[in-house]
N, CA, C and O atoms as a CHARMM CRD file, in Angstrom:
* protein
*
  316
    1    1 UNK  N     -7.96500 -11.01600   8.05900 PROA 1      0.00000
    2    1 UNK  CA    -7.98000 -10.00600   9.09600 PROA 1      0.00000
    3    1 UNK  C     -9.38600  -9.46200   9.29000 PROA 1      0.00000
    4    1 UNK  O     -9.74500  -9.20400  10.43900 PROA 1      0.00000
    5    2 UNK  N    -10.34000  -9.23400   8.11300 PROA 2      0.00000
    6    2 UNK  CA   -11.64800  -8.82400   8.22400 PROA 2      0.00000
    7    2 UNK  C    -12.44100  -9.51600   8.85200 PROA 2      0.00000
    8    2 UNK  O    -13.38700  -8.99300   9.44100 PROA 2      0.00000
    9    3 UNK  N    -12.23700 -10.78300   8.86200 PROA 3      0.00000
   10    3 UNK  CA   -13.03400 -11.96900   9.25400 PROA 3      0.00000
   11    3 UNK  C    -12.64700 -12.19000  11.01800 PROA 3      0.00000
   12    3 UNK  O    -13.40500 -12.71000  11.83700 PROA 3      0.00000
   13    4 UNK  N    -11.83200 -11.86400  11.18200 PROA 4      0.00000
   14    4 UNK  CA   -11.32600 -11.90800  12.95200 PROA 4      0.00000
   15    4 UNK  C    -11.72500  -9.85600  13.09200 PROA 4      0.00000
   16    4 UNK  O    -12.23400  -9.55200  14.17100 PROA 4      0.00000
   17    5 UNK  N    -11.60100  -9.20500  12.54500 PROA 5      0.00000
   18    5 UNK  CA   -12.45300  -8.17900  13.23600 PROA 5      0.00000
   19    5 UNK  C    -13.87100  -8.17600  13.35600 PROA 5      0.00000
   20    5 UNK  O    -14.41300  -7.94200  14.43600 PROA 5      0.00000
   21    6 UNK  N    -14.68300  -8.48900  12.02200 PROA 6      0.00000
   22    6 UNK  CA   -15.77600  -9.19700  12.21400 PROA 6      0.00000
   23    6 UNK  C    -16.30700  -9.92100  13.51000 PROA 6      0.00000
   24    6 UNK  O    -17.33300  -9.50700  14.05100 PROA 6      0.00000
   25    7 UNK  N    -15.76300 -10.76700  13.90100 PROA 7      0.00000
   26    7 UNK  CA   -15.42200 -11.56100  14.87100 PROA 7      0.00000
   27    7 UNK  C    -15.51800 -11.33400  16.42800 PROA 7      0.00000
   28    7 UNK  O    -16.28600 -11.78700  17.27600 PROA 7      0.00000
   29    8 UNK  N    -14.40600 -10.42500  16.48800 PROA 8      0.00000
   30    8 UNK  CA   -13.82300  -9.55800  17.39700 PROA 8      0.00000
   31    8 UNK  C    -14.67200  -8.77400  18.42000 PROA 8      0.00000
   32    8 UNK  O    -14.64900  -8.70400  19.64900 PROA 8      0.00000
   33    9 UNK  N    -15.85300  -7.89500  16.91400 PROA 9      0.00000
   34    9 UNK  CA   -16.68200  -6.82300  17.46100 PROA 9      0.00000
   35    9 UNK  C    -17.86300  -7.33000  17.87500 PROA 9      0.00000
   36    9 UNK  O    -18.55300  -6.64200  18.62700 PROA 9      0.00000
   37   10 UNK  N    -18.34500  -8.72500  17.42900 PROA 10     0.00000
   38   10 UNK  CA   -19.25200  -9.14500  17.95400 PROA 10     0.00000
   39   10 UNK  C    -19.31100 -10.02200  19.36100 PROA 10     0.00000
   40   10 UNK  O    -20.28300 -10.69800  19.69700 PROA 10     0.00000
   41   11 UNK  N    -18.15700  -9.88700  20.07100 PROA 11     0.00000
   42   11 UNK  CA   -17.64000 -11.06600  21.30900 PROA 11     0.00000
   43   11 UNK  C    -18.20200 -10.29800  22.51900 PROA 11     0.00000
   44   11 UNK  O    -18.25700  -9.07100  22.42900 PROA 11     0.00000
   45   12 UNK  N    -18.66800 -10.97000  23.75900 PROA 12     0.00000
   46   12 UNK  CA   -19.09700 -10.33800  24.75300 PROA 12     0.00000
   47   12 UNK  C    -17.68000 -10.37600  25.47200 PROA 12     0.00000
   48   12 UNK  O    -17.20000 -11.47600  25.19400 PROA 12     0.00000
   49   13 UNK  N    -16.84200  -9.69700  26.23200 PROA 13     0.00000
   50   13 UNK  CA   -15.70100 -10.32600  27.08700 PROA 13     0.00000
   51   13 UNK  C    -16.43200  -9.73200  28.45200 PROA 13     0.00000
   52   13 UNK  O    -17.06700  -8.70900  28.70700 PROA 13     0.00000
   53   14 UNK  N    -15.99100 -10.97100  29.23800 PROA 14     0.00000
   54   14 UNK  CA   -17.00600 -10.89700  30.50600 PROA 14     0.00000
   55   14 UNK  C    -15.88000  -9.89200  31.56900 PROA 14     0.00000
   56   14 UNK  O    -16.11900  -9.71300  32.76300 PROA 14     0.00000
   57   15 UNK  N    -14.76500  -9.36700  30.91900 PROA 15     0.00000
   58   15 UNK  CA   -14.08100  -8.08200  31.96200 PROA 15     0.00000
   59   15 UNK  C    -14.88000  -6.76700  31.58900 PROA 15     0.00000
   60   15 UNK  O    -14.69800  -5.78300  32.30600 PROA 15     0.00000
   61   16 UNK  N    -15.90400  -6.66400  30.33300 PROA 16     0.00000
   62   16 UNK  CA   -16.26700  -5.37700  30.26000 PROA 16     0.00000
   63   16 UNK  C    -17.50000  -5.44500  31.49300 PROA 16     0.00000
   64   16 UNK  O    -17.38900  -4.48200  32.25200 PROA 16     0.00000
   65   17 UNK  N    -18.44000  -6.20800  31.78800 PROA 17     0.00000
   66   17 UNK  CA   -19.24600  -6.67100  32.16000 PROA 17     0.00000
   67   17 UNK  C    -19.07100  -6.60300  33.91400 PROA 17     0.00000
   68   17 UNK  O    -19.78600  -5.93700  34.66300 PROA 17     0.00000
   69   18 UNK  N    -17.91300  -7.49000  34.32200 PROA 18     0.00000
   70   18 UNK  CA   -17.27400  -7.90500  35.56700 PROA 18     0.00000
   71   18 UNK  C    -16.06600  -6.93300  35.62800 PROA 18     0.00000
   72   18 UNK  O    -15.10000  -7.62400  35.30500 PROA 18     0.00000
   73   19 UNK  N    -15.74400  -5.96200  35.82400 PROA 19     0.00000
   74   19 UNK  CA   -14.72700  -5.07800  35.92000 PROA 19     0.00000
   75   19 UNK  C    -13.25900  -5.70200  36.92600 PROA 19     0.00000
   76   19 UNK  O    -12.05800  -5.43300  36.94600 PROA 19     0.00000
   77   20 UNK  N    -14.03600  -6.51500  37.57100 PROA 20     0.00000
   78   20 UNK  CA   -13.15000  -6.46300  38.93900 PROA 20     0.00000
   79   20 UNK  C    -12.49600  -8.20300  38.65500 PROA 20     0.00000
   80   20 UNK  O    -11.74400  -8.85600  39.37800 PROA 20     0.00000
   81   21 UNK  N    -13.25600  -8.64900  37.06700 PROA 21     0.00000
   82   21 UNK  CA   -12.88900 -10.31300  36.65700 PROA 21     0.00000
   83   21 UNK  C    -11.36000  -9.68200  35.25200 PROA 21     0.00000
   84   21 UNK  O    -10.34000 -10.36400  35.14600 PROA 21     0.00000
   85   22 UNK  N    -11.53500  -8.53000  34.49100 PROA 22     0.00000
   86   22 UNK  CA   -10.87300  -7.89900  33.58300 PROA 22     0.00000
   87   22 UNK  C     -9.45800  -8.52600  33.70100 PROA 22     0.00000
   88   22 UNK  O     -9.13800  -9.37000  32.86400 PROA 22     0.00000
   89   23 UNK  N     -8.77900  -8.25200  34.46600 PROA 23     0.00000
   90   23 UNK  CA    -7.17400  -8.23600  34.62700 PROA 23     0.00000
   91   23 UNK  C     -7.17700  -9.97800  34.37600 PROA 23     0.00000
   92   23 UNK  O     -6.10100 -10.22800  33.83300 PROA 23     0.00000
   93   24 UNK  N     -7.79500 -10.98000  34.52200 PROA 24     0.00000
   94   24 UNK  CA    -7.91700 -11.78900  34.63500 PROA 24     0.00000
   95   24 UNK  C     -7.99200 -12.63000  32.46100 PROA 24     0.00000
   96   24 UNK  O     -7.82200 -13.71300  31.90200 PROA 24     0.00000
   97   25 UNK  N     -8.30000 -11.39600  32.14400 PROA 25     0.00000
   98   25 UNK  CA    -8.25100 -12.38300  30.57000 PROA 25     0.00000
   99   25 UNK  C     -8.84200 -13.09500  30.38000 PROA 25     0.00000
  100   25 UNK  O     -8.29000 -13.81100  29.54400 PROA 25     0.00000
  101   26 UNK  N    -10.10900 -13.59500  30.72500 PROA 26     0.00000
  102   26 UNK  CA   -10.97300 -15.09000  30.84100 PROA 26     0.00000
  103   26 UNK  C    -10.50400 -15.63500  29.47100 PROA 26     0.00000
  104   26 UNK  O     -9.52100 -16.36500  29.34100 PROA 26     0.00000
  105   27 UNK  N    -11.23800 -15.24600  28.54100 PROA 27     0.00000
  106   27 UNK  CA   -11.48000 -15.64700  26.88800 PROA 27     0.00000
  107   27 UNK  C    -10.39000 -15.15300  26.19700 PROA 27     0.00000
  108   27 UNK  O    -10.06400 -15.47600  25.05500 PROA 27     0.00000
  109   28 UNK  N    -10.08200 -14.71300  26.59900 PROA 28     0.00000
  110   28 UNK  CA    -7.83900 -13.81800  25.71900 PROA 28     0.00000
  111   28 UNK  C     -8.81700 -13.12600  24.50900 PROA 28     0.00000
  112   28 UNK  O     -8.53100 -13.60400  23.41100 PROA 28     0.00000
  113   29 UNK  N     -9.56800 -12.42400  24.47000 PROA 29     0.00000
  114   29 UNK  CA    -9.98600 -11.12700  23.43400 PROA 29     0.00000
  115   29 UNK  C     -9.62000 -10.29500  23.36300 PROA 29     0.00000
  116   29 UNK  O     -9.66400  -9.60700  22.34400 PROA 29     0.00000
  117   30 UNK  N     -9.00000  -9.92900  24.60800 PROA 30     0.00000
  118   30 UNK  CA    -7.83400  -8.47900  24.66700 PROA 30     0.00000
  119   30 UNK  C     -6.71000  -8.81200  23.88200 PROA 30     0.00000
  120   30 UNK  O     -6.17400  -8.05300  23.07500 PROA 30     0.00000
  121   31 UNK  N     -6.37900  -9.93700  24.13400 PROA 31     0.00000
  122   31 UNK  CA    -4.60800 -10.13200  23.34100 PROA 31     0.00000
  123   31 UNK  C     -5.34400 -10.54500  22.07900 PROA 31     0.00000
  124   31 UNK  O     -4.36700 -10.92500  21.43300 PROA 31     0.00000
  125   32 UNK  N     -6.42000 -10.74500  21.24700 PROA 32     0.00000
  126   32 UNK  CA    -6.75700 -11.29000  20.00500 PROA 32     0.00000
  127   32 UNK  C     -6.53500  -9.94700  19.61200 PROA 32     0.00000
  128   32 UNK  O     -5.57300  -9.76300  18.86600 PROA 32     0.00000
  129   33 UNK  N     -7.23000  -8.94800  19.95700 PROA 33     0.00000
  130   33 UNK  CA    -7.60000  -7.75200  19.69100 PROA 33     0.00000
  131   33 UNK  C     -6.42500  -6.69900  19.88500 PROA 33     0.00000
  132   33 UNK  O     -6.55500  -5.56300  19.43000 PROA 33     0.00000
  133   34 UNK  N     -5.21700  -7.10800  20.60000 PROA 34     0.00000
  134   34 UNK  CA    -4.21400  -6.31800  20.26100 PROA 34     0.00000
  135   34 UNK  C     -3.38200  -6.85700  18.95300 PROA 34     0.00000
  136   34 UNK  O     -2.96400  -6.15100  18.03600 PROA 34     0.00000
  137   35 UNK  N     -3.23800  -8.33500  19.09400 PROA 35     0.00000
  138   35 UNK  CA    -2.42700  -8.95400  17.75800 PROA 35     0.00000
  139   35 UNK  C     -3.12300  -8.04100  16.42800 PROA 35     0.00000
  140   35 UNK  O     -2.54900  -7.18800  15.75200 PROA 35     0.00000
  141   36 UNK  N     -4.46300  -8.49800  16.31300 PROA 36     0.00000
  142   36 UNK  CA    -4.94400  -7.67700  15.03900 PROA 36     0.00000
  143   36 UNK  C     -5.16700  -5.99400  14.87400 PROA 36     0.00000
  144   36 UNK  O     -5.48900  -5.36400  13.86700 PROA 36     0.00000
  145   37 UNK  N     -4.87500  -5.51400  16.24500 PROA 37     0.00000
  146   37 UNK  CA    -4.44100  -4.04600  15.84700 PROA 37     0.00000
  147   37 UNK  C     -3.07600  -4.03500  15.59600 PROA 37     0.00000
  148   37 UNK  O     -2.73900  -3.22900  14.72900 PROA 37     0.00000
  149   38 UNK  N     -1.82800  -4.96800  16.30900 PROA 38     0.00000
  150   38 UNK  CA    -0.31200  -4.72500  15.33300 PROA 38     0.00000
  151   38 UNK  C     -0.31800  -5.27000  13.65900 PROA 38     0.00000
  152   38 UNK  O      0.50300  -5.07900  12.76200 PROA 38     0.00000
  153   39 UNK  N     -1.67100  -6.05600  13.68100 PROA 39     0.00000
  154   39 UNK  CA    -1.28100  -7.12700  12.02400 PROA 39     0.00000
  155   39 UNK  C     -1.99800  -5.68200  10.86300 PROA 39     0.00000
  156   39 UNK  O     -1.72800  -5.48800   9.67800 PROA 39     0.00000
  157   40 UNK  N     -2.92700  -4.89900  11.75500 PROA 40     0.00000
  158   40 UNK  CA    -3.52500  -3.97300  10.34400 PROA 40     0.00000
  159   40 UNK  C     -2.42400  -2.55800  10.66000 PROA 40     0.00000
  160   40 UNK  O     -2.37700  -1.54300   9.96500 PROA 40     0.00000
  161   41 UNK  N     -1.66600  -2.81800  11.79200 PROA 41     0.00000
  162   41 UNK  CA    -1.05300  -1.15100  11.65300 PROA 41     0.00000
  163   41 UNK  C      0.30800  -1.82900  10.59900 PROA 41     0.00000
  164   41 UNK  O      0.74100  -1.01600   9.78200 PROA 41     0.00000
  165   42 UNK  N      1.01500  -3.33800  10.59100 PROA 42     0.00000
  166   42 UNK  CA     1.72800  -3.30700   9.89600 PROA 42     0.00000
  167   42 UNK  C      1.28700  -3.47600   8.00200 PROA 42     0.00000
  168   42 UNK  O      2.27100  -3.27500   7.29000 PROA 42     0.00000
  169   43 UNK  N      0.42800  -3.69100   7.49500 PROA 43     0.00000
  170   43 UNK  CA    -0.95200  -3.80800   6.67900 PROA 43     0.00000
  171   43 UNK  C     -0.84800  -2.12100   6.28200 PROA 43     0.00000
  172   43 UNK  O     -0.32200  -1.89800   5.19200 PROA 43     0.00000
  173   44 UNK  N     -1.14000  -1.35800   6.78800 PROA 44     0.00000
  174   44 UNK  CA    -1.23400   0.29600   6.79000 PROA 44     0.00000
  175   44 UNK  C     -0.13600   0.73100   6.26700 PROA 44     0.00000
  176   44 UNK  O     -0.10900   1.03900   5.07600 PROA 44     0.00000
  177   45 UNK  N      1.07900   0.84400   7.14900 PROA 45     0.00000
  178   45 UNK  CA     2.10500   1.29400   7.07500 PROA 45     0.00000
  179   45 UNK  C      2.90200   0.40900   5.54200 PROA 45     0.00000
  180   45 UNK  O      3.52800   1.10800   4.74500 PROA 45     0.00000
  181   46 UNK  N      2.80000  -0.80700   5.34900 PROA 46     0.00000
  182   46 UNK  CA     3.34700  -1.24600   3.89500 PROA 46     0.00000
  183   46 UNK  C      2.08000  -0.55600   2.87100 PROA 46     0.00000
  184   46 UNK  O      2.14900  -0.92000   1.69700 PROA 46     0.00000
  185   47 UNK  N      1.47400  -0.04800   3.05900 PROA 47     0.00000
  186   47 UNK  CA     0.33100   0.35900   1.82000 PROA 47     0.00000
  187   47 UNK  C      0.93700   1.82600   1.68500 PROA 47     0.00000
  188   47 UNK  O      1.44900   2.24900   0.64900 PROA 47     0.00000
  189   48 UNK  N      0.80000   2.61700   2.99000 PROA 48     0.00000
  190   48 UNK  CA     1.58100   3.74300   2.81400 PROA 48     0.00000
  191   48 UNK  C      2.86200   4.21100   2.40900 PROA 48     0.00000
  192   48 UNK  O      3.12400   5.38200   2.13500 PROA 48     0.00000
  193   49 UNK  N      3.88500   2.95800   2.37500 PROA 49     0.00000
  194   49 UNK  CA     5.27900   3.16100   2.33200 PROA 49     0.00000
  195   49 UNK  C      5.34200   2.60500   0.77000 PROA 49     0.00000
  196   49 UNK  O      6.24400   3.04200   0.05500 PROA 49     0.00000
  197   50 UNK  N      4.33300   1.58400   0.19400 PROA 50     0.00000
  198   50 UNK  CA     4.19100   1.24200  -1.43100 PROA 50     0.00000
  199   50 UNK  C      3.87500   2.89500  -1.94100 PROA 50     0.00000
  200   50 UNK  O      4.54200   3.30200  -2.89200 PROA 50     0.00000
  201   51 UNK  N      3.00100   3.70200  -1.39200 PROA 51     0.00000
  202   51 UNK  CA     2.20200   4.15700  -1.97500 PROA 51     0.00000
  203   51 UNK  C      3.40400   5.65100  -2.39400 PROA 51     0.00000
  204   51 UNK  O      3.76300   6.03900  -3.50600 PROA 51     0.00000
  205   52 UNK  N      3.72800   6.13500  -1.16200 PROA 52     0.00000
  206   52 UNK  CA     5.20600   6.88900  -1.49300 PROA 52     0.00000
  207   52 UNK  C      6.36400   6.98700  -1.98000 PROA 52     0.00000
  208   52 UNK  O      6.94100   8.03300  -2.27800 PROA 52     0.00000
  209   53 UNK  N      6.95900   5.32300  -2.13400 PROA 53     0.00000
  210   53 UNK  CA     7.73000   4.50300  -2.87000 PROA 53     0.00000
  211   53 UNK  C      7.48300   5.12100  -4.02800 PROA 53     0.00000
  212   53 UNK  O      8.37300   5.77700  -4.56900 PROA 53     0.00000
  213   54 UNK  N      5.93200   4.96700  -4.70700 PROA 54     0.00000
  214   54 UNK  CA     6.03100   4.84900  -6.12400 PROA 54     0.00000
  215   54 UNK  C      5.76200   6.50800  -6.33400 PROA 54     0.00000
  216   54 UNK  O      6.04000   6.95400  -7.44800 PROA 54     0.00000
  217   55 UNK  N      5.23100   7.44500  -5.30800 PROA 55     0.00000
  218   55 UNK  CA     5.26400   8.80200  -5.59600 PROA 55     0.00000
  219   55 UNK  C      6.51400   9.57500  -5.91900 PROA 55     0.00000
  220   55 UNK  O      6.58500  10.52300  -6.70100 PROA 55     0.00000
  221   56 UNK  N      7.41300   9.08900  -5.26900 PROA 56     0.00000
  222   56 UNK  CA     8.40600   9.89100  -5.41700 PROA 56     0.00000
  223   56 UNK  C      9.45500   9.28800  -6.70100 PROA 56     0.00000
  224   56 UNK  O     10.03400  10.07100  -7.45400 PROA 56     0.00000
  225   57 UNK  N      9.60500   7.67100  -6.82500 PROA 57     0.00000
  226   57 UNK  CA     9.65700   7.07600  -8.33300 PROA 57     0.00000
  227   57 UNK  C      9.19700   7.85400  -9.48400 PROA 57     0.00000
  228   57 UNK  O      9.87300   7.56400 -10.47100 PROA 57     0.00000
  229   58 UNK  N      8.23400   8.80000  -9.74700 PROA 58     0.00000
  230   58 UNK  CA     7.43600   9.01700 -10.86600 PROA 58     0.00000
  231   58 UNK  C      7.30800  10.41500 -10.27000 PROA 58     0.00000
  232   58 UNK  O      6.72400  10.74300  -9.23700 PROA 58     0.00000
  233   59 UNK  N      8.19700  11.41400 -11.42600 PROA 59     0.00000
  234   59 UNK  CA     8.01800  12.74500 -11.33000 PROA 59     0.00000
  235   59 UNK  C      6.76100  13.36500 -11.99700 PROA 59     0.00000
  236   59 UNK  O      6.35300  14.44200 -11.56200 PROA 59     0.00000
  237   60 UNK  N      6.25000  12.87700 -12.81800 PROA 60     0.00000
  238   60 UNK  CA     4.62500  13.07200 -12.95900 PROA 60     0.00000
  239   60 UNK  C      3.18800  12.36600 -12.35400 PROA 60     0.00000
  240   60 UNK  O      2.12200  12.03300 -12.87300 PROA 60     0.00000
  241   61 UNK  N      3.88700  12.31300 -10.63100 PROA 61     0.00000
  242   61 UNK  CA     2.75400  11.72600 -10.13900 PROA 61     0.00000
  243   61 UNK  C      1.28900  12.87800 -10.17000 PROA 61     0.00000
  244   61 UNK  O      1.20500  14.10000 -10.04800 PROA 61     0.00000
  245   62 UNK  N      0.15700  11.66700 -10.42000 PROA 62     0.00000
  246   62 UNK  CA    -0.73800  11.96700 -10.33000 PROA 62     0.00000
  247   62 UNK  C     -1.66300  11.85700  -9.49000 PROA 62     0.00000
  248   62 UNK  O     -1.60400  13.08600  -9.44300 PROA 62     0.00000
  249   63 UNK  N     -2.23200  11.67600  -8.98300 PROA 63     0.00000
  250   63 UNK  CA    -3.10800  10.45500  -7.48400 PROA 63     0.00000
  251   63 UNK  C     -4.31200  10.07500  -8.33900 PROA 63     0.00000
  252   63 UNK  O     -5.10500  10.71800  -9.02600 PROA 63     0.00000
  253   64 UNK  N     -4.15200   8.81400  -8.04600 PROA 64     0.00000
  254   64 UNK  CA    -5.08900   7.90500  -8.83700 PROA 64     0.00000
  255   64 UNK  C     -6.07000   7.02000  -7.93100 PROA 64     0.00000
  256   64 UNK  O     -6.98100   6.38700  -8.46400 PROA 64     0.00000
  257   65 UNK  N     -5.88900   6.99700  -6.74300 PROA 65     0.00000
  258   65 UNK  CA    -6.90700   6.15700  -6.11900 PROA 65     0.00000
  259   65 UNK  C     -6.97600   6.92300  -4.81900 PROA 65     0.00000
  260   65 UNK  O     -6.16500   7.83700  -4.66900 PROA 65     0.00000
  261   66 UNK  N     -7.90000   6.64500  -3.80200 PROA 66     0.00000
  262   66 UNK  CA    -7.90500   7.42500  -2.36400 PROA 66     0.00000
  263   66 UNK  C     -6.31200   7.60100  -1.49600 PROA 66     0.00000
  264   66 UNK  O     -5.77100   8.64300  -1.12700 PROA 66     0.00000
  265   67 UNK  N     -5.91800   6.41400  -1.37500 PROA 67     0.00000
  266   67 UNK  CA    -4.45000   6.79500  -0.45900 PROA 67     0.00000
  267   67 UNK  C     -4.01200   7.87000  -1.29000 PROA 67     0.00000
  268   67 UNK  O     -4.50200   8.91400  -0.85900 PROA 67     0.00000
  269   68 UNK  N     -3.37700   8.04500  -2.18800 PROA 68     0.00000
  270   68 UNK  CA    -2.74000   8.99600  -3.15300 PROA 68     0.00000
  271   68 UNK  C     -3.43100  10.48700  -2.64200 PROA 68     0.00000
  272   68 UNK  O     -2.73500  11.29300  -2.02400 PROA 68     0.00000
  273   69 UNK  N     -4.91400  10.77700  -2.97200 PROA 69     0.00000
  274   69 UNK  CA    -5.78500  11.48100  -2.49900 PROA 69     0.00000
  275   69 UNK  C     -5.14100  12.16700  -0.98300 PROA 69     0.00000
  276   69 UNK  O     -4.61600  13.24200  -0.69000 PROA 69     0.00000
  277   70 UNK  N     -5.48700  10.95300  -0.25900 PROA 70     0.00000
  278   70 UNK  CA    -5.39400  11.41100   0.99300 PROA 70     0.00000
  279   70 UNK  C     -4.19900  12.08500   1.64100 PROA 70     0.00000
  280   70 UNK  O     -4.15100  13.13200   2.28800 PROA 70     0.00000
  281   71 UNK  N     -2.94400  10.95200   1.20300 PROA 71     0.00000
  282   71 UNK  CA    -1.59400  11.56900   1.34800 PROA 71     0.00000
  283   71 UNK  C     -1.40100  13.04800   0.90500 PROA 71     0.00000
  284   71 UNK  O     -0.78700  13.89700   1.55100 PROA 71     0.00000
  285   72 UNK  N     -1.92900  13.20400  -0.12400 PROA 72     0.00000
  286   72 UNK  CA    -1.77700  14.11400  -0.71300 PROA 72     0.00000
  287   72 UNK  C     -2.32100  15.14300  -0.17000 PROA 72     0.00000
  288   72 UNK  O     -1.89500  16.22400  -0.57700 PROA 72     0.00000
  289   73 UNK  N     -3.07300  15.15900   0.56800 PROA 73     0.00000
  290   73 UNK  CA    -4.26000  16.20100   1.58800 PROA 73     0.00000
  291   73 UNK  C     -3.60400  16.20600   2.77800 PROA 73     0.00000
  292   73 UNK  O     -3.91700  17.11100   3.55300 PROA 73     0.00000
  293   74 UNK  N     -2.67700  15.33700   3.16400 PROA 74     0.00000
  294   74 UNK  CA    -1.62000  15.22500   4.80700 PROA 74     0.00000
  295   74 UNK  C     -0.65700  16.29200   4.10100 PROA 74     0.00000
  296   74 UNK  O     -0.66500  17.44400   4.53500 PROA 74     0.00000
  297   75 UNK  N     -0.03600  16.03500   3.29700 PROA 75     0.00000
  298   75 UNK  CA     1.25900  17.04100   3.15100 PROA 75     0.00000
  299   75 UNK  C      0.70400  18.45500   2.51600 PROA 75     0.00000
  300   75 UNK  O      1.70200  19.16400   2.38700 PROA 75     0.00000
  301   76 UNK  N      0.00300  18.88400   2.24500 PROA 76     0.00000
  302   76 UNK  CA    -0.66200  19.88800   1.95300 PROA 76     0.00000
  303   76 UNK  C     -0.54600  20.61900   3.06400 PROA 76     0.00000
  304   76 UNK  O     -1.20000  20.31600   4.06200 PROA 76     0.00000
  305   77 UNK  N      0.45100  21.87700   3.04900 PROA 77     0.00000
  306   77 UNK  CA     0.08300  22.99400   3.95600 PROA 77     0.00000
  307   77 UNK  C     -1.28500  24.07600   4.51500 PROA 77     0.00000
  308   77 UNK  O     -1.61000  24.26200   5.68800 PROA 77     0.00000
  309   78 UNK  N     -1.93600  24.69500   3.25300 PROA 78     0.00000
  310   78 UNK  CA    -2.37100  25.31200   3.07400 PROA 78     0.00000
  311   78 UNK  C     -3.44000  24.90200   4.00300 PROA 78     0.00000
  312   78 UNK  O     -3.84200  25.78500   4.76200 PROA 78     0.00000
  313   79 UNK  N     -3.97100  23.75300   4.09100 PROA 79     0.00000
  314   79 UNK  CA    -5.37800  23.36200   5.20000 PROA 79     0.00000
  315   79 UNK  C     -5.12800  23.43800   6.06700 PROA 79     0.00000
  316   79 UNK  O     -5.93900  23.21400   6.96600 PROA 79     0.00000
């Protein structure tokens, strides 16, 4: 997936360029570039749903790496 965003960000697509060529898809970078925004939101969402899985498994959770961290800073009222 890194290697096709890599990829991705370096592509000229000649609809940014030609506005009025866009609707047209020349090179299909739009549909590359939507597939790999559904392949990392489903990528996200199993990291997040492991990551709560095992929080609520373990009544002495601790947060041990950034997601943990972070989640942990989303459900936090007080901010």
């Amino acid at each position: 997936m890194l290697d096709k965003w890599f990829l991705l960000n370096g592509v000229i697509n000649i609809g940014d360029w030609i506005p009025w060529l866009d609707f047209l898809a020349l090179q299909g970078y739009v549909n590359k570039m939507k597939e790999l925004h559904r392949n990392f939101d489903k990528f996200h969402n199993f990291v997040l749903d492991d990551q709560k899985a095992k929080k609520e498994a373990d009544k002495n959770f601790l947060p041990r790496d950034m997601v943990d961290v972070l989640l942990q800073q989303a459900e936090d009222l007080n901010l």
